[in-house]
C-alpha positions as CSV (number, residue, x, y, z in Angstrom):
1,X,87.3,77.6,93.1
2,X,87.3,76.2,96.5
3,X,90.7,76.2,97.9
4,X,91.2,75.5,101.7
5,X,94.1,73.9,103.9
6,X,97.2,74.2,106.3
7,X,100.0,76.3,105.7
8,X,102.5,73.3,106.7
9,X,100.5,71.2,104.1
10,X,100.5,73.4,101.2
11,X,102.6,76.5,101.1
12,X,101.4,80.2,100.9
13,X,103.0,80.7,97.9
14,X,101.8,78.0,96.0
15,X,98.5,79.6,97.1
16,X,99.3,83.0,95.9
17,X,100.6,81.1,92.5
18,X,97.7,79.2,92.0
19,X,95.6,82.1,92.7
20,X,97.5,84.2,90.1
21,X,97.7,81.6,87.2
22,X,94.4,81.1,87.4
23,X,93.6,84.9,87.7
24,X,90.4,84.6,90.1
25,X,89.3,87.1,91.9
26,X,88.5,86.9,95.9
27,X,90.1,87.0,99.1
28,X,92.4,84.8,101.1
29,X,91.9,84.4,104.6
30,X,95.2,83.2,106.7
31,X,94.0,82.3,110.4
32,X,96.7,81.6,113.7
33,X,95.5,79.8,116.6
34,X,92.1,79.9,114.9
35,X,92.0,83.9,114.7
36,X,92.1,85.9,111.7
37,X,95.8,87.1,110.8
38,X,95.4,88.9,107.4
39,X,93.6,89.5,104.2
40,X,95.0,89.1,100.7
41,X,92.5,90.5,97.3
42,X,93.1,89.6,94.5
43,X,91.2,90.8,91.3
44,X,91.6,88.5,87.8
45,X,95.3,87.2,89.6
46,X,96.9,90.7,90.5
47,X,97.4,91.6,94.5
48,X,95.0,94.9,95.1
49,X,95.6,94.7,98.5
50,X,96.7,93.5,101.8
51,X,95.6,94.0,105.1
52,X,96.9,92.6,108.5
53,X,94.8,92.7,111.7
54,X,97.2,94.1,114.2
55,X,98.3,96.9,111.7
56,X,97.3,100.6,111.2
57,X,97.5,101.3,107.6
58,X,96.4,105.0,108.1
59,X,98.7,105.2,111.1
60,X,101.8,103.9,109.6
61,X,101.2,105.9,106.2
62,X,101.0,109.1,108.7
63,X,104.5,108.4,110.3
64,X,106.0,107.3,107.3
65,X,105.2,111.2,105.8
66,X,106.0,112.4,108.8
67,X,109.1,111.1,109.2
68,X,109.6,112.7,105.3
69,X,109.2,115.3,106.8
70,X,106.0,115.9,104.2
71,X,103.4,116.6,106.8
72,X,104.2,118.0,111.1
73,X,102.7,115.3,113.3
74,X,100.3,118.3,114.2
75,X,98.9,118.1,110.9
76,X,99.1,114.4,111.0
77,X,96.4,114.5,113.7
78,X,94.2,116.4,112.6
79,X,93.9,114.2,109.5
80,X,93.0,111.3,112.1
81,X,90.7,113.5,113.9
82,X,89.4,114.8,110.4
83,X,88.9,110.9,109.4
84,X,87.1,110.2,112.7
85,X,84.6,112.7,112.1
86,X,83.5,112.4,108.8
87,X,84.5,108.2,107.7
88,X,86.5,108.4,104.7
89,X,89.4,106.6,103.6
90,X,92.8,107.7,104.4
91,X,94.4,107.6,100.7
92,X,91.5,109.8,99.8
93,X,91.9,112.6,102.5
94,X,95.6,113.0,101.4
95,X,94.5,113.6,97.6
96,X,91.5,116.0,98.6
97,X,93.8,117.9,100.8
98,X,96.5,118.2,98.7
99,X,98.9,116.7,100.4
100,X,99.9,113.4,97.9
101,X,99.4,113.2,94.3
102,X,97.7,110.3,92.9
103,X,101.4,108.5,91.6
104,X,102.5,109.3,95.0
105,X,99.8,107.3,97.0
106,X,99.8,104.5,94.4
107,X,103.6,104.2,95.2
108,X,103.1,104.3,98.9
109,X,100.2,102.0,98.9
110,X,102.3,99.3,96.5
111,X,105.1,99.8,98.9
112,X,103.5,98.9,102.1
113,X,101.5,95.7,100.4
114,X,104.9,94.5,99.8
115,X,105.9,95.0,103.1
116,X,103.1,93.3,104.4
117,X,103.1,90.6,101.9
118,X,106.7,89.6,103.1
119,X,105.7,89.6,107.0
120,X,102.8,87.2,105.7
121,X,104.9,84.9,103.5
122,X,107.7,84.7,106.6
123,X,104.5,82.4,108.4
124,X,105.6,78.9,108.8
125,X,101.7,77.8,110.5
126,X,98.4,78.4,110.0
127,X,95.9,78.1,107.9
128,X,94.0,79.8,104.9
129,X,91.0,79.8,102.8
130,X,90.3,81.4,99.3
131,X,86.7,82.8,98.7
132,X,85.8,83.9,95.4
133,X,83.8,87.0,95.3
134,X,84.0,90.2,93.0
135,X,86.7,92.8,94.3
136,X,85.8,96.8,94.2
137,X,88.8,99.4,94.5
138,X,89.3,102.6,94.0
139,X,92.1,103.4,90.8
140,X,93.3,106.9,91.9
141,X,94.6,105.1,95.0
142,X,94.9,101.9,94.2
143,X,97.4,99.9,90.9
144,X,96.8,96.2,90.9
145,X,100.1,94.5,91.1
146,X,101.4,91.5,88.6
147,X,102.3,88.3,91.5
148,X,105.0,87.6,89.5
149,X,106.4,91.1,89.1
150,X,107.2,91.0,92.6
151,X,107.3,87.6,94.2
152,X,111.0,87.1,93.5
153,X,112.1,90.0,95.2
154,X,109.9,89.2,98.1
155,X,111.3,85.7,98.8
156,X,114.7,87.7,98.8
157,X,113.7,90.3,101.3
158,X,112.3,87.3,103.2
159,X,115.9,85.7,103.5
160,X,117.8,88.7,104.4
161,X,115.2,89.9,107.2
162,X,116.3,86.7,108.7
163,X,120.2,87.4,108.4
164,X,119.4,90.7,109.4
165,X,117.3,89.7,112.7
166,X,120.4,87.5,114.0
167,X,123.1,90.1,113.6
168,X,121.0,92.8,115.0
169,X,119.8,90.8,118.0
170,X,116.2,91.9,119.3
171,X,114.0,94.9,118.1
172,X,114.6,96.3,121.6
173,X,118.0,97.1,120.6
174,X,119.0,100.7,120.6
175,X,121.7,102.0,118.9
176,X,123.6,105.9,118.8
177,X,125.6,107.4,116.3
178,X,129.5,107.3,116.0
179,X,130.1,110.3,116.7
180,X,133.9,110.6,114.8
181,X,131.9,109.5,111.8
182,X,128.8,112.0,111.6
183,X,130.3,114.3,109.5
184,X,131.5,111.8,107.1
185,X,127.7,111.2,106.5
186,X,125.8,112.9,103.4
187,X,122.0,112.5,101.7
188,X,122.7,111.2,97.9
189,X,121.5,113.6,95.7
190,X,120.4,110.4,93.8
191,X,117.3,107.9,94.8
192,X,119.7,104.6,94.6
193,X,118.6,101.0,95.1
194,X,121.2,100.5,97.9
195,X,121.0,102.3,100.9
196,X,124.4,102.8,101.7
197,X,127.0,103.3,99.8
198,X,130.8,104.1,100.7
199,X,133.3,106.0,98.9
200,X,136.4,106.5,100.1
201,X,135.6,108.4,103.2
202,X,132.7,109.3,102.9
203,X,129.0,107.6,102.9
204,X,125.9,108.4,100.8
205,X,122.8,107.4,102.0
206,X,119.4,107.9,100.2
207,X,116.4,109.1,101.7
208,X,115.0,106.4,103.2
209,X,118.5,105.5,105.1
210,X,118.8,108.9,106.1
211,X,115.5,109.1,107.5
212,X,116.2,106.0,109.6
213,X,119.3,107.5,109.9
214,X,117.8,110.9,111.6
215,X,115.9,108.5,114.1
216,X,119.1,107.1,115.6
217,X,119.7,109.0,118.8
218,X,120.3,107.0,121.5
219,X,117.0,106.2,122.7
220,X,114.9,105.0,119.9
221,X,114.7,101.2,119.7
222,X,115.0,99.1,116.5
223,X,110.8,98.9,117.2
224,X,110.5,102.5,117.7
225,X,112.2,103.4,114.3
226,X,109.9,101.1,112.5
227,X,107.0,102.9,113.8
228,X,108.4,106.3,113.4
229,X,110.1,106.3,110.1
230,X,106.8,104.6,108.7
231,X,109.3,102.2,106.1
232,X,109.1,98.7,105.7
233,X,110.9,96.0,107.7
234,X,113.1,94.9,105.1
235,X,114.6,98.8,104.9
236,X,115.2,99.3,108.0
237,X,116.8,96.6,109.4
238,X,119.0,96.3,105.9
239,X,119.9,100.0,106.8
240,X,120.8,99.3,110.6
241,X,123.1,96.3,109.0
242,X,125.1,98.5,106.8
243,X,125.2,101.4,109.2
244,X,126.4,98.7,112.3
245,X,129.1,96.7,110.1
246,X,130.7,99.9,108.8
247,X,131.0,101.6,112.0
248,X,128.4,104.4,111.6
249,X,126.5,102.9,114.7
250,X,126.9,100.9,118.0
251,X,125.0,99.5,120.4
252,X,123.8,101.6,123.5
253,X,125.4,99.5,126.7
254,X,122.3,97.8,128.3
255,X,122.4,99.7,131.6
256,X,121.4,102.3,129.7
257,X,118.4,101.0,127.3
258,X,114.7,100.3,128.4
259,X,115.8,97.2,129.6
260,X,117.0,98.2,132.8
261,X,114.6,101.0,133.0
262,X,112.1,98.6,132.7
263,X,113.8,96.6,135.7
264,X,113.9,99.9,137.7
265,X,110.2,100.5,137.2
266,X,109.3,97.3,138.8
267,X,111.5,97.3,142.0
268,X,109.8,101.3,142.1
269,X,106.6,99.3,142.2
270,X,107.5,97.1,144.7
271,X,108.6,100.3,146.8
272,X,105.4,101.6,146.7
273,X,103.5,98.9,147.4
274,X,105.3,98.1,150.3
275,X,105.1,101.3,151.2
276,X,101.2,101.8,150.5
277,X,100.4,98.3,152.6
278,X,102.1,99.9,155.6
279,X,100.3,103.2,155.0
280,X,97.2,101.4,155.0
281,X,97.9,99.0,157.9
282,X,98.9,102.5,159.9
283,X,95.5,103.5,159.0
284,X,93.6,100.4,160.0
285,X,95.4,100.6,163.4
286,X,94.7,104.1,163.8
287,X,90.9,103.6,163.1
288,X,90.2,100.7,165.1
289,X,92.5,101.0,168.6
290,X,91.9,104.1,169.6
291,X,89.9,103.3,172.8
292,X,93.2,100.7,173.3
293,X,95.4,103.3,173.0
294,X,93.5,105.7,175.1
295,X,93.0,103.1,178.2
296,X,96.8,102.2,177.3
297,X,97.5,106.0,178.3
298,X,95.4,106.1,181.3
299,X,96.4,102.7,182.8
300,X,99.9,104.1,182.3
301,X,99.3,107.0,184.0
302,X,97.8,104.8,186.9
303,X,100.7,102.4,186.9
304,X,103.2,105.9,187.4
305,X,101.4,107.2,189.9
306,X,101.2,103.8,192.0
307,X,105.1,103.1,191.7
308,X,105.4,106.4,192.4
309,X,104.0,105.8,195.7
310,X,106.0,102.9,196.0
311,X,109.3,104.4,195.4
312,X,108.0,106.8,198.1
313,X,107.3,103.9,201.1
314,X,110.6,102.4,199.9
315,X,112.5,105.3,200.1
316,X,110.7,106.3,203.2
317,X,112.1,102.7,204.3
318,X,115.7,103.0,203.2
319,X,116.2,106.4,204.9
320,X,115.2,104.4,208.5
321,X,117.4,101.7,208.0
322,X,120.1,104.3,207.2
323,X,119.2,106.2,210.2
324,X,119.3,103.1,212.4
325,X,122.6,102.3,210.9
326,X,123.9,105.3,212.8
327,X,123.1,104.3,216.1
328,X,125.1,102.7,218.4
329,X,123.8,99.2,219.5
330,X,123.9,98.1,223.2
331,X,124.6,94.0,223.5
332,X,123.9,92.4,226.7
333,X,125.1,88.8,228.3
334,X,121.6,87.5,227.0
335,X,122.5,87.5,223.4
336,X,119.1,85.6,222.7
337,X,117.7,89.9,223.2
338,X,119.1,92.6,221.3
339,X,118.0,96.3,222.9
340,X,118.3,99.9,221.8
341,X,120.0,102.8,223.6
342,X,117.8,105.6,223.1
């Protein structure tokens, strides 16, 4: 099955449909701006996996049980170190240490092909090929998923991340707590679909909400939270919605966010470098005029000396005329001569 073209031409998911009604086996490449974006596999139709270029998996698995608070981030690096050391897949390190059971890292791994499946399908240019080849995977980590079983829900997503982005503004947003209504706040005791719920007074979040909820402390941007909690982009920003329009959270003012510390950085950098080319041209002066400044000195100490001796004649002048002053001139008839009475 030989199946090649532009996104703008022929939809994604038509691709993925095609794909899965036909139930071949293979991997579909989706290039931008000729380089290679991500990876679907498919095996007889059903998704086994899904791997974008600029994302950790490992990485993002770690924060995500961090942020559950199931591993320290200690711990999380020394399964990364662990990893480096001695190659061996990620999923695998968690089972032989104990640390997820097998349902749990199916679960995890479904959840974060989803995530990544909706970040893929949001593309609106590019282009893709299918090559059919036999796909290997590992079943105590890995449970193929039905296209259909999930392809509804992931157009869905797809269209509220976009209503979501616009009320939220930019991921560099940062947002605090209200702090009247902290108390009012409480974990459901229940794992519900929504998750926010209000009643009365009161609001229940379920874990995932209350984990992004946790990471809201005046500093972490909408980015950050993505990174640290570890949950999918759909989550998270459907959880900052609810917690923003019921008053739970508010924006931090701007002059306070990375934004302006960003802006301070740079006019810091401009000090310095201001302040380093002076430095250096100081030095460069230094290290090439000192004979100048030497002869400087000495034909100073010439110049001093020689008004000196001026100042002295002149002086020396002054006090005659001053002394002359205070004689008594004698005039004669002839006033063509002018003489002295000594």
């Amino acid at each position: 099955m030989s199946l090649k073209g532009n996104i703008q031409d022929f939809g994604l998911l038509d691709v993925l449909q095609l794909i899965s009604q036909n139930q071949k086996s293979g991997v579909l490449h989706i290039y931008q701006d000729n380089n290679q974006f991500a990876e679907i596999y498919f095996n007889n139709g059903q998704l086994v996996d899904v791997k974008i270029t600029s994302q950790e998996d490992d990485l993002k698995i770690g924060n995500y049980l961090v942020a559950k608070k199931i591993i320290t981030e200690e711990r999380l690096n020394e399964l990364l170190e662990k990893q480096k050391k001695n190659p061996i897949r990620f999923g695998k390190l968690l089972l032989e240490e104990n640390i997820l059971t097998e349902k749990q890292l199916k679960e995890i791994y479904q959840n974060l092909t989803k995530s990544k499946l909706e970040k893929i399908l949001s593309l609106e240019k590019g282009n893709y090929e299918f090559v059919a080849a036999s796909i290997d995977y590992n079943n105590k980590e890995i449970e193929p998923i039905p296209l259909d079983s999930i392809i509804l829900d992931t157009l869905k997503n797809i269209d509220e991340i976009k209503l979501f982005k616009k009320k939220l503004d930019n991921f560099d947003t940062v947002y605090q707590k209200e702090t009247k209504l902290i108390d009012n706040v409480f974990l459901s005791q229940k794992q519900t679909e929504e998750p926010v719920i209000k009643k009365g007074d009161k609001f229940y979040l379920n874990i995932d909400a209350f984990t992004i909820f946790n990471l809201i402390n005046s500093s972490n941007s909408i980015q950050d939270i993505l990174k640290k909690s570890g949950l999918n982009e759909h989550i998270v920003l459907k959880t900052l919605f609810l917690l923003l329009n019921y008053g739970l959270i508010k924006p931090v003012k701007r002059d306070t966010t990375k934004e302006v510390k960003e802006k301070n950085k740079i006019i810091n950098n401009i000090i310095y470098i201001f302040l380093f080319i002076i430095i250096v041209s100081l030095l460069i002066f230094n290290l090439t005029s000192l004979d100048t400044v030497k002869n400087t000195i000495l034909f100073n100490d010439q110049l001093f000396k020689e008004v000196s001796n001026r100042n002295n004649d002149y002086l020396n002048f002054i006090f005659k005329i001053k002394s002359i002053e205070n004689e008594e001139p004698v005039l004669y008839h002839n006033p063509k001569s002018l003489s002295w009475k000594k």
